[in-house]
C-alpha positions, 0 to 999 in steps of 0.5 A: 389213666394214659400214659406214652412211652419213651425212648430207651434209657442206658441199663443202670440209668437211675429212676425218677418220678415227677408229679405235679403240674403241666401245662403248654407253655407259648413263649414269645422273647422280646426286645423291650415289653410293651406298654399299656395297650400297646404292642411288640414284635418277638423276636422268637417265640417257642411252644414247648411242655412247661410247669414245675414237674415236667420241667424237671423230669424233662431234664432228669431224662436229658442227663440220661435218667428214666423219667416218669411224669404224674400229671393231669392233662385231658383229652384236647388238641393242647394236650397232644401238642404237650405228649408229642414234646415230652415223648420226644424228651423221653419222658413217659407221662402218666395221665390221670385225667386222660379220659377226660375231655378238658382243657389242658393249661396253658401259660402265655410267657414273655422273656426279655432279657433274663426277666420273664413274665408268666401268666396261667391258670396252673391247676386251677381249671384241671383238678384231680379228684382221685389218684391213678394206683402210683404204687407200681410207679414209684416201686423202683424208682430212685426218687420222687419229685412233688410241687404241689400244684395237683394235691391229690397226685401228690399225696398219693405219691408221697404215701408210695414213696413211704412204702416204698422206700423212696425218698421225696423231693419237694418243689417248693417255689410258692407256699400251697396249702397242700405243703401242710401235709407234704412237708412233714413226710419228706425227706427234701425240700428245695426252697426258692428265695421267695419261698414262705411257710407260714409266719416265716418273715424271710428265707432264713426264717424259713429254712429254720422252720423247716429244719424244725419240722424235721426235715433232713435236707433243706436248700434254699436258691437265690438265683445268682446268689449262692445256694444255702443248704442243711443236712446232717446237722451241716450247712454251707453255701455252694455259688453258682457259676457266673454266666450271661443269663439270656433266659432264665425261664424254668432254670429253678426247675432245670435245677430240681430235675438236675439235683434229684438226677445226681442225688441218685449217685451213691455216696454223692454229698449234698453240696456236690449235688447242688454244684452240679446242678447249680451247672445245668440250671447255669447252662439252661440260662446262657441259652434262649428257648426251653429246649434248645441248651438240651443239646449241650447237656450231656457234655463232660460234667454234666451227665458223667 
């Protein structure tokens, strides 16, 4: 297990622990993609730590969190291109194939405009057969993000979250076989539009299945459109703020890492904490590249 150190975090700064997938991501923004067979000239290309996990611990740290990823990475030239990136965004990453020598996921993204298209192995090509001690990670923490893609990772952590006290976030972009077992022992469960458990014909059915299972909190993004949600026997719409969106890549996990970062706050409700981080997801839209809107985000109401 290898794990890298991050910067100081401020005292009191609230706990996070991400787990799941990381890969590197090569993004190359384009004016118009090509045809068939043909090709394009970007107009900017970017290589940066990307995936569902690392995304959102990568903002929970820029809001001023302390942020600790659970991943699979390996020993390979991609993966000391992906420790140096989330070193220097303060994310401290626990490895849990870093004895290993293997090849690290890659995605090849192109961004035109606000549609991107993504390609990748995701976990496929780096599994995890047995789970580092997660216990004294999780013990401390605030919260525990999960999405999935590592599924021995995530029922560890999710078994450390139970003992600990610790509520669990689930990253629900896409339906795994692993949320079978995830879902029933979590506590929140941030549903993209596209999202589906099984035999749920829309959003709507899923988030009623949801609910049905016993999950306190269900949230439901519709990308420009409002974020439904339910809690406490409540449920309401929070709208996004209306931007230009010149990159939307990542800005669902931008969202996740914002809304476990002010889901810390005591006595916070559940619609504040969307509207909040409905507003850093708006800002990672209005600004090209996967790092760059990171300098604006610790503006006044964002992080304070």
């Amino acid at each position: 297990m290898l794990a890298t150190l991050p910067g100081m975090v401020a005292p009191g700064a609230p706990r996070g622990v991400f787990v799941g997938l990381t890969t590197l991501d090569v993004v190359h923004h384009v004016d118009a993609r090509p045809p068939a067979d043909g090709k394009a000239t970007a107009t900017a290309q970017f290589v940066a730590a990307g995936g569902p996990a690392a995304n959102a611990a990568v903002t929970f740290a820029g809001l001023g969190g302390e942020a600790v990823l659970v991943t699979a990475l390996g020993r390979s030239p991609v993966a000391e291109v992906v420790h140096a990136d989330l070193a220097a965004h303060s994310v401290r990453i626990v490895d849990a194939v870093g004895d290993r020598a293997t090849d690290t996921p890659v995605s090849a993204i192109t961004v035109s405009g606000a549609q991107r298209s993504v390609v990748g192995i995701d976990a496929t090509a780096l599994r995890v057969e047995r789970s580092p001690e997660l216990s004294g990670i999780v013990d401390g923490a605030d919260v525990v993000l999960v999405d999935g893609h590592h599924p021995v990772l995530a029922d560890a952590a999710v078994a450390a979250a139970a003992a600990a006290g610790v509520p669990v976030v689930v990253d629900a972009g896409r339906w795994k076989e692993s949320m079978r077992r995830l879902l029933p022992r979590t506590q929140v469960v941030v549903a993209s539009a596209e999202f589906r458990v099984p035999g749920a014909g829309d959003s709507a059915a899923t988030a009623r299945a949801l609910l049905d299972q016993g999950i306190p909190t269900v949230i439901t993004t519709h990308g420009s459109a409002p974020v439904r949600w339910w809690h406490g026997g409540e449920h309401g719409t929070v709208p996004p703020p209306r931007v230009e969106a010149v990159d939307t890549l990542g800005a669902g996990d931008v969202f996740h890492g914002a809304y476990c970062f002010y889901s810390c706050r005591p006595g916070i409700d559940v619609a504040s904490v969307i509207e909040r981080a409905a507003a850093v997801a708006a800002l990672r839209c209005r600004i090209p590249g996967p790092r760059a809107w990171l300098a604006q985000l610790r503006s006044p109401g964002m992080s304070g």
